[in-house]
C-alpha positions in Angstrom: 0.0 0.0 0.0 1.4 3.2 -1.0 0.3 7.0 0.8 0.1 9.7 -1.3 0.3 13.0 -0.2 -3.1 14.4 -0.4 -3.7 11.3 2.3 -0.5 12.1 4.7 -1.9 15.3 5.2 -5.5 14.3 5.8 -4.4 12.1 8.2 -2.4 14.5 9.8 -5.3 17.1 9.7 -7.6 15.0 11.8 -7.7 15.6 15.0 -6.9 13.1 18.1 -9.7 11.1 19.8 -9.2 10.8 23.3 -12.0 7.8 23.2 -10.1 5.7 20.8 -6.6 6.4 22.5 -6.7 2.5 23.8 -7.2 0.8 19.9 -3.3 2.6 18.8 -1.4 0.2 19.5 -3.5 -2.8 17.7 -2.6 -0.3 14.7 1.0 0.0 15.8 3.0 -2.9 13.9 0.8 -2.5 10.8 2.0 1.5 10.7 5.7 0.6 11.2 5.0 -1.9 8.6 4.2 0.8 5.8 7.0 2.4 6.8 9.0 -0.3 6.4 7.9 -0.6 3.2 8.6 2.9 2.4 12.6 2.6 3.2 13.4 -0.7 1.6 13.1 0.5 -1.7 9.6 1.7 -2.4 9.0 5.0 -3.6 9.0 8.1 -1.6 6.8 10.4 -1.0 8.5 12.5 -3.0 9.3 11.0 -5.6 5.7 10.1 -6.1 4.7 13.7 -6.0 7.1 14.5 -9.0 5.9 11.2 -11.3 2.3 11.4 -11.0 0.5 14.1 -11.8 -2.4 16.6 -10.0 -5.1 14.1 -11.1 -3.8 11.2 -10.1 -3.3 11.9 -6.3 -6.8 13.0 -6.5 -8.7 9.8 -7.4 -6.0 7.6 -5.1 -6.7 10.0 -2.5 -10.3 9.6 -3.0 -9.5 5.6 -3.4 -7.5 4.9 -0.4 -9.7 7.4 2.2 -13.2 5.3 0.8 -11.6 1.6 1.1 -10.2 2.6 4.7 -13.5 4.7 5.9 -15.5 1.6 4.5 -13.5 -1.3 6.0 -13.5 0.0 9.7 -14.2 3.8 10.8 -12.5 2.7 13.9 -9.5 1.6 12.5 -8.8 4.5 10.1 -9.4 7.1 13.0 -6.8 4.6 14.9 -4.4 4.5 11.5 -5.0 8.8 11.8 -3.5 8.7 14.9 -1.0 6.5 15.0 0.1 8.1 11.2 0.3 11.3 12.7 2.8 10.4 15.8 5.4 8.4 13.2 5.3 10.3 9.9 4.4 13.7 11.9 8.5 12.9 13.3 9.8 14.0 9.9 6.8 15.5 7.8 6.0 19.0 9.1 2.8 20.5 7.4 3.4 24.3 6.4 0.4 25.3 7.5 1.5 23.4 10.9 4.3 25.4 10.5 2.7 28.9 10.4 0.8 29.1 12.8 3.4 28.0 15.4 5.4 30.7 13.8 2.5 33.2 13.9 1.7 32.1 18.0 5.6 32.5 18.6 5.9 35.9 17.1 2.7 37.5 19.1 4.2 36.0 22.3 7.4 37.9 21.4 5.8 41.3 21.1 3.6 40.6 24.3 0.0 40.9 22.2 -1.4 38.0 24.2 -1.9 39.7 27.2 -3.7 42.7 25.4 -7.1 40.9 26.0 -10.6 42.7 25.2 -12.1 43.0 27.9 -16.3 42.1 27.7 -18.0 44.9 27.5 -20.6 43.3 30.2 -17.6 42.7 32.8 -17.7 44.7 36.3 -14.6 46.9 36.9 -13.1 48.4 39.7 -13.3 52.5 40.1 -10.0 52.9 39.8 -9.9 51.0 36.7 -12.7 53.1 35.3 -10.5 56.2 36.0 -7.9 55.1 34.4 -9.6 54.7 30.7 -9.1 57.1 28.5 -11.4 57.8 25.6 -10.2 59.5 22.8 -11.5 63.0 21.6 -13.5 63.4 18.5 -12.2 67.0 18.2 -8.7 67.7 16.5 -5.8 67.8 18.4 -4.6 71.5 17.5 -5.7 73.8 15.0 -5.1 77.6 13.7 -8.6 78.5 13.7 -12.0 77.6 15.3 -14.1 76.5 12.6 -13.1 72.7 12.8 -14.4 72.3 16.4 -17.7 74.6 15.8 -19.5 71.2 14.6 -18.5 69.0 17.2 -18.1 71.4 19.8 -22.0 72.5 21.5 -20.7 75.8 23.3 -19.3 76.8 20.3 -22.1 76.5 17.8 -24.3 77.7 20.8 -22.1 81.0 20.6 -22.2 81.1 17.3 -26.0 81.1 17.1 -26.2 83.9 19.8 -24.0 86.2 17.1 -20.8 85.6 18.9 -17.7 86.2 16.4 -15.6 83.7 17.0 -13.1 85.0 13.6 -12.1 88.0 16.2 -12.2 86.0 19.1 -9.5 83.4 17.9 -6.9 86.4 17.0 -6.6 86.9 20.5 -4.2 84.9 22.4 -5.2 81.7 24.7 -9.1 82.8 23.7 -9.6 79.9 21.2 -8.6 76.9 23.3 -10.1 79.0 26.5 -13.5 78.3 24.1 -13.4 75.1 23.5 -12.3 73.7 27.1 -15.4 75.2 28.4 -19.1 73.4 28.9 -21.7 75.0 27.5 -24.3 73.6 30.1 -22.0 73.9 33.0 -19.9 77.3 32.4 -21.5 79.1 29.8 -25.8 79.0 30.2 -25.6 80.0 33.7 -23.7 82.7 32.6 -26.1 83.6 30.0 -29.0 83.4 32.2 -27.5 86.0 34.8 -26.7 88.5 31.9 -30.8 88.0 31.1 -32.3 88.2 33.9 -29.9 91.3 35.2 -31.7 93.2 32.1 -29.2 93.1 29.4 -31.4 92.3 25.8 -30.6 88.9 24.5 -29.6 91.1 21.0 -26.6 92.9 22.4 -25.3 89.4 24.2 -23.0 88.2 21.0 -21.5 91.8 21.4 -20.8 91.5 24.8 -19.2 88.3 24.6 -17.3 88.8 21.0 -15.4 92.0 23.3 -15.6 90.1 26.6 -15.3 86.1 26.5 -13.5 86.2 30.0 -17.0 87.0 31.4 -17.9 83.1 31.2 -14.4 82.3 33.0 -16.1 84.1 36.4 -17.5 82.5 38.8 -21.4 83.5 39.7 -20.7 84.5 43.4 -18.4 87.4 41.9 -20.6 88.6 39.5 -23.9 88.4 41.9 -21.7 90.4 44.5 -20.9 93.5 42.2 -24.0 93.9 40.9 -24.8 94.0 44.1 -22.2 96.7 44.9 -23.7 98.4 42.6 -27.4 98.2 43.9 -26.0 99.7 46.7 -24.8 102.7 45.6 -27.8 103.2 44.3 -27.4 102.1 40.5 -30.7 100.9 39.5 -30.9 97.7 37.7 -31.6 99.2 33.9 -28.5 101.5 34.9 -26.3 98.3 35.8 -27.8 96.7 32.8 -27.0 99.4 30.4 -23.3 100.1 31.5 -22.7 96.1 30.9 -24.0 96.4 27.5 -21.9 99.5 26.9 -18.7 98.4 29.2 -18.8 94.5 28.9 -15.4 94.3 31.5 -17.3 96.2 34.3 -18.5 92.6 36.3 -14.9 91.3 35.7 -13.6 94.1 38.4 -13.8 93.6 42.0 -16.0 95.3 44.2 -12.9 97.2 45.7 -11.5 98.2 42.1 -15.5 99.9 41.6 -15.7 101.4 45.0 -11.9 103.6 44.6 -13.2 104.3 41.2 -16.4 106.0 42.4 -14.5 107.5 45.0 -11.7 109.5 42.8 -14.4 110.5 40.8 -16.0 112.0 43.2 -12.8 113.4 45.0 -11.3 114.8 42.2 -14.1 116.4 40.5 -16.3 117.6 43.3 -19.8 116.1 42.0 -22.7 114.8 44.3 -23.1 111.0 44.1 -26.3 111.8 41.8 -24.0 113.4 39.1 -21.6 110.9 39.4 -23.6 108.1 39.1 -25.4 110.2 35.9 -21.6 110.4 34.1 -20.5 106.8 35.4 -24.2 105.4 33.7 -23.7 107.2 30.9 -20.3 106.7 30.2 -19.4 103.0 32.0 -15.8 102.8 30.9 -14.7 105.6 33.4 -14.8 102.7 35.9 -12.5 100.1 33.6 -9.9 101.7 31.8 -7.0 103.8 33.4 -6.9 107.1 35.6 -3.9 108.2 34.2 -5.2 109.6 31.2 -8.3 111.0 33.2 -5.8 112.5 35.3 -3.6 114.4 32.7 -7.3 115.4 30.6 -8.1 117.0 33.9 -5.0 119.0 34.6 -4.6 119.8 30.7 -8.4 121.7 31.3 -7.5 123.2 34.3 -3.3 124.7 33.5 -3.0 124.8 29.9 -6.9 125.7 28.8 -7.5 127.8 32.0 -11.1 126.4 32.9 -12.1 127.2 36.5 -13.2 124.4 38.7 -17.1 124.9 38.0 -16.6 124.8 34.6 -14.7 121.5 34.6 -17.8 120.2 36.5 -20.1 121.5 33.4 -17.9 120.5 31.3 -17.6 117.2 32.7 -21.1 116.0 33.5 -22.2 117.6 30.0 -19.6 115.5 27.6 -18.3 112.4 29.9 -16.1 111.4 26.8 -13.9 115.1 27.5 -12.2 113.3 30.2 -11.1 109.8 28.1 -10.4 111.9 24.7 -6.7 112.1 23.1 -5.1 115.0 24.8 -3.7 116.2 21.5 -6.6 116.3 19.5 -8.3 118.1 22.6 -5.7 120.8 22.4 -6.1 121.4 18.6 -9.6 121.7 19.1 -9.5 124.2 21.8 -6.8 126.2 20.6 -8.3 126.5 17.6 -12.2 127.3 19.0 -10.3 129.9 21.5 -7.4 131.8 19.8 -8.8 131.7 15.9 -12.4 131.7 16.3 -11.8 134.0 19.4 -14.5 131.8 21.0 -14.2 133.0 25.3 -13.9 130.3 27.5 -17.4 130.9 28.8 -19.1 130.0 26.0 -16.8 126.8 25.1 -17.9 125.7 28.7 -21.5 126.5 27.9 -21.1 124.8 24.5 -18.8 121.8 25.4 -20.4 119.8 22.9 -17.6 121.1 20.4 -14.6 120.2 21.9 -16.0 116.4 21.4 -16.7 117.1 17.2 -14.1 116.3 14.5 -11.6 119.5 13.8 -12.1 119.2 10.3 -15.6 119.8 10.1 -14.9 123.1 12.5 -12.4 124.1 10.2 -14.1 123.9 7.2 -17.5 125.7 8.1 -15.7 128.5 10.3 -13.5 129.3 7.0 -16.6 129.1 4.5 -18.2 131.6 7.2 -15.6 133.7 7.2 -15.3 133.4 3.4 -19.1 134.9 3.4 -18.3 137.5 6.2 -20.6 135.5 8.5 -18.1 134.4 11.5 -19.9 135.8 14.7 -19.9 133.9 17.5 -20.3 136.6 19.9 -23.8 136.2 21.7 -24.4 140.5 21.9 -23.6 140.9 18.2 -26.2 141.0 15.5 -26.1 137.2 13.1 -24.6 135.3 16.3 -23.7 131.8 15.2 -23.9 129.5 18.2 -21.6 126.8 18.8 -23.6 123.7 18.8 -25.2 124.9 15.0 -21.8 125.4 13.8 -21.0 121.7 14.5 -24.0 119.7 14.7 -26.4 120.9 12.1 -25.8 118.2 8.7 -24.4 120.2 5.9 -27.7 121.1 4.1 -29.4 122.8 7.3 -25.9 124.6 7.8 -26.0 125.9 4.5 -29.7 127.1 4.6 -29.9 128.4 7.5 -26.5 129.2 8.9 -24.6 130.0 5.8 -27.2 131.4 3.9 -26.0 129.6 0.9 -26.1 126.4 -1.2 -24.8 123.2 -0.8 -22.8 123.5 -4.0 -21.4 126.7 -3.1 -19.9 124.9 0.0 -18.4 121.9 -1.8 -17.2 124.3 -4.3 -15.4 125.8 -1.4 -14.0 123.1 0.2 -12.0 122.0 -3.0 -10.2 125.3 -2.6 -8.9 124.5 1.2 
């Protein structure tokens, strides 16, 4: 009897019975036999594979596994196993082969201890700490608009007008955004701002100039508003200088009350007035004194106002004491030593030392072009302040100038 190859390899593909371990060694001396055979001069196994051809294994195959399955089923699963501890000595299978390679190489690289654990198996709390789930958002980025789809404060900000293009231009602002929970940092926030008064319009604005509002903590901004309330702001007030100054709840209530307090030191006002030039103009309480300071002394040394009409001044145009000092100067030198304008009326008229210098410029010279320059309040044709500057061209003309509008755009091509 001769084994061809397609039947070596079944026989070394089936698997050992444990049941039928007794019956090997009935099946012993007629194995050894066949191999007997095999060395004394029969072909090999080889040498069969090369002179026969694909088809002819095939049908043997077939042959040999029928007679055997027929004669006894017994006996061939004893034949398997007894086959497979004698040939398997020197005949290898390759597929044998790889996969002890395959188990070899995974124990080198230490993959068999990276077990999935069942999703349905118990684990310990400190194991549950110790997981780590990987973001969906991008690790880094130049700009905001890959996180605004995956990120809910930011598309909630977006939707309230918030613009987030000029808010990641500003250093540490962007990744400030997105490490922040909408439902934990930012609605509460949102809510305060609401129910303090502020219209839910103007809150994009607020937080486009002031995103560092959401960073505070309730209990800070509950206690200066309430500072507030005690100085007798009323709540529209409060409500209104937020809108107008959004940093005034990120000062402390110590930082407001020295504010208020220079104010009212320096410039001499009842708590009334001040609180009318602090509503109306908020940012007196965020910015710095120093340029408050110098606007003061610059009114008072170099423009010769007295102390009352600093106070007019003052509590008529709030922005006179934040304005650029130079273009202050060349306002009022111009108003006072080429207009000859007295320092009585400017402080009656304060309105013009806040108006652009060109537009003075222009209409005092067309005036003066049409021999109408009098600004003197006992002369015939007086020309008050506050018409000279605020009037739109076409009233000016009319009724100031007596002239047309054509006349004065003729004219200002010639300056």
């Amino acid at each position: 009897m001769h084994l061809c190859r397609r039947c070596v390899s079944l026989l070394l593909s089936r698997p050992l019975s444990a049941a039928l371990q007794p019956s090997t060694h009935a099946l012993h001396q007629r194995s050894h036999h066949i191999l007997l055979q095999h060395s004394r001069g029969q072909p090999s196994i080889r040498s069969l594979t090369q002179r026969h051809s694909r088809e002819t294994w095939t049908s043997c195959g077939r042959r040999n596994l029928t007679d055997h399955q027929a004669a006894s089923p017994e006996v061939y699963n004893n034949k398997t196993d007894l086959a497979q501890r004698e040939v398997g000595k020197h005949i290898v299978p390759l597929e044998s082969s790889n996969v002890h390679q395959n188990q070899a190489s995974l124990s080198d690289i230490g993959l068999e201890a990276a077990v999935r654990p069942s999703p349905l198996q118990k684990i310990s709390e400190e194991e549950a700490v110790q997981i780590q789930v990987p973001s969906a958002l991008p690790p880094d980025s130049f700009t905001l608009r890959p996180y605004v789809d995956k990120s809910e404060t930011l598309s909630k900000l977006v939707q309230l007008g918030v613009n987030l293009w000029e808010l990641e231009r500003r250093p540490n602002v962007g990744s400030m955004l997105v490490r922040l929970d909408f439902h934990a940092d930012v609605a509460p926030k949102l809510l305060f701002l609401k129910d303090l008064g502020v219209e839910e319009s103007k809150l994009g604005t607020l937080l486009t100039k002031n995103p560092f509002i959401l960073t505070e903590s309730l209990d800070n901004l509950e206690a200066r508003v309430s500072y507030l309330k005690t100085k007798k702001f009323s709540q529209e007030s409060v409500a209104a200088m937020v809108s107008k100054a959004p940093y005034l709840l990120n000062f402390s209530v110590e930082r407001l009350d020295n504010r208020l307090g220079f104010f009212q030191q320096h410039l001499g006002l009842s708590a009334e007035k001040i609180r009318n030039v602090v509503t109306r103009l908020p940012k007196l309480l965020c910015g710095s004194l120093e340029p408050i300071k110098e606007n003061l002394k610059v009114c008072e040394l170099e423009f010769g106002f007295r102390g009352n009409e600093i106070q007019h001044i003052v509590t008529t145009v709030p922005k006179v004491l934040i304005a650029n000092k130079r273009k202050l100067t060349q306002i009022f030198d111009f108003v006072h030593n080429t207009m000859d304008v007295p320092h009585s009326l400017i402080a009656k008229f304060p309105q013009v030392l806040n108006a652009k210098f060109l537009r003075i410029r222009e209409r005092h010279l067309f005036l003066e072009y049409l021999g109408r320059a009098q600004y003197q309040p006992s002369q015939p044709n007086y020309i008050s302040l506050d018409r000279l500057v605020f009037l739109p061209d076409d009233v000016f003309c009319s009724e100031v100038a007596l002239a047309t509008l054509e006349d004065f755009e003729r004219f200002q091509k010639t300056l």
